[in-house]
C-alpha positions as CSV (number, residue, x, y, z in Angstrom):
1,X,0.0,0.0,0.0
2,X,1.8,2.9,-1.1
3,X,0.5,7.0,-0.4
4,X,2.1,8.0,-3.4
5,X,4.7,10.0,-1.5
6,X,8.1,9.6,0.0
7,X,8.7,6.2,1.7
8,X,11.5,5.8,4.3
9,X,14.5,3.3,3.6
10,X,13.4,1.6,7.0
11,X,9.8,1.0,6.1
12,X,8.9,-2.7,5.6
13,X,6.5,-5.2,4.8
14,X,5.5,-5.3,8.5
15,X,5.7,-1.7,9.3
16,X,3.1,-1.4,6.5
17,X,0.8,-4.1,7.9
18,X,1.1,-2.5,11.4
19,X,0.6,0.6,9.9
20,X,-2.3,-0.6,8.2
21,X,-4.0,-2.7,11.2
22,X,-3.4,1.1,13.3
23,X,-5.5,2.9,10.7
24,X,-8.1,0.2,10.7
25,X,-8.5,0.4,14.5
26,X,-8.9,4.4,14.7
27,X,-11.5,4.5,11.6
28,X,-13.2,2.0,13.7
29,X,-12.4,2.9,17.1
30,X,-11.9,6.6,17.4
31,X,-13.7,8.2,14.4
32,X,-17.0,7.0,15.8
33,X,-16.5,8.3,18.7
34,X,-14.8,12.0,18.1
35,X,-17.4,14.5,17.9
36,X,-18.5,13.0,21.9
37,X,-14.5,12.8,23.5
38,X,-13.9,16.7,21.7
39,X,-17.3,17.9,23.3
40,X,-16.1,16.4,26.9
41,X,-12.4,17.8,26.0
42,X,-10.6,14.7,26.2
43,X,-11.1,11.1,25.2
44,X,-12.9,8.5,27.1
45,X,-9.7,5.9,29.8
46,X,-11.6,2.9,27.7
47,X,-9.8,4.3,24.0
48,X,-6.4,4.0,25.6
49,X,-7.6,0.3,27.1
50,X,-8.6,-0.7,23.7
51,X,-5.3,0.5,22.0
52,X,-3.4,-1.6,24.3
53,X,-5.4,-4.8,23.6
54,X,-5.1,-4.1,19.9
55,X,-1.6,-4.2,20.2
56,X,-0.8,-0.7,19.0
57,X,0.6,0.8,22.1
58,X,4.0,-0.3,23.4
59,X,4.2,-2.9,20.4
60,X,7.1,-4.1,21.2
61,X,7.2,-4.4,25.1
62,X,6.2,-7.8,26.0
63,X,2.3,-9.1,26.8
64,X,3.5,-9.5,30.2
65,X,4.9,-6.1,30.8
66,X,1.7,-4.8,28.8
67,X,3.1,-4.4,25.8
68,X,1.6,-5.8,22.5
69,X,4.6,-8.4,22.4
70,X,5.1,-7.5,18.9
């Protein structure tokens, strides 16, 4: 999946599927959800709860450290 502009050297096939599964999550996640957390000034604890089970923060801290053990 390319955006048509500049690409790092560093950037891989599995940096473009995590990158991919991140922008899934917040189109289905967060954009639902926006107009309510920007109204209340801040978003609801349960966004961050989800990210971590999705694995997108701390990917590569371990599951057991709460990480997404990527």
């Amino acid at each position: 999946m390319s955006t048509g502009g500049y690409e790092s050297p560093w950037m891989n096939e599995s940096l473009r599927h995590f990158r991919s599964s991140v922008r899934e999550f917040i189109e289905k996640e967060f954009v639902p959800r926006q107009t309510r957390w920007r109204q209340q000034g801040f978003p609801d604890l349960e966004a961050w709860t989800l990210a971590g089970e999705a694995g997108i923060l701390l990917p590569d801290f371990p599951k057991e450290y709460g990480g997404g053990g990527n």
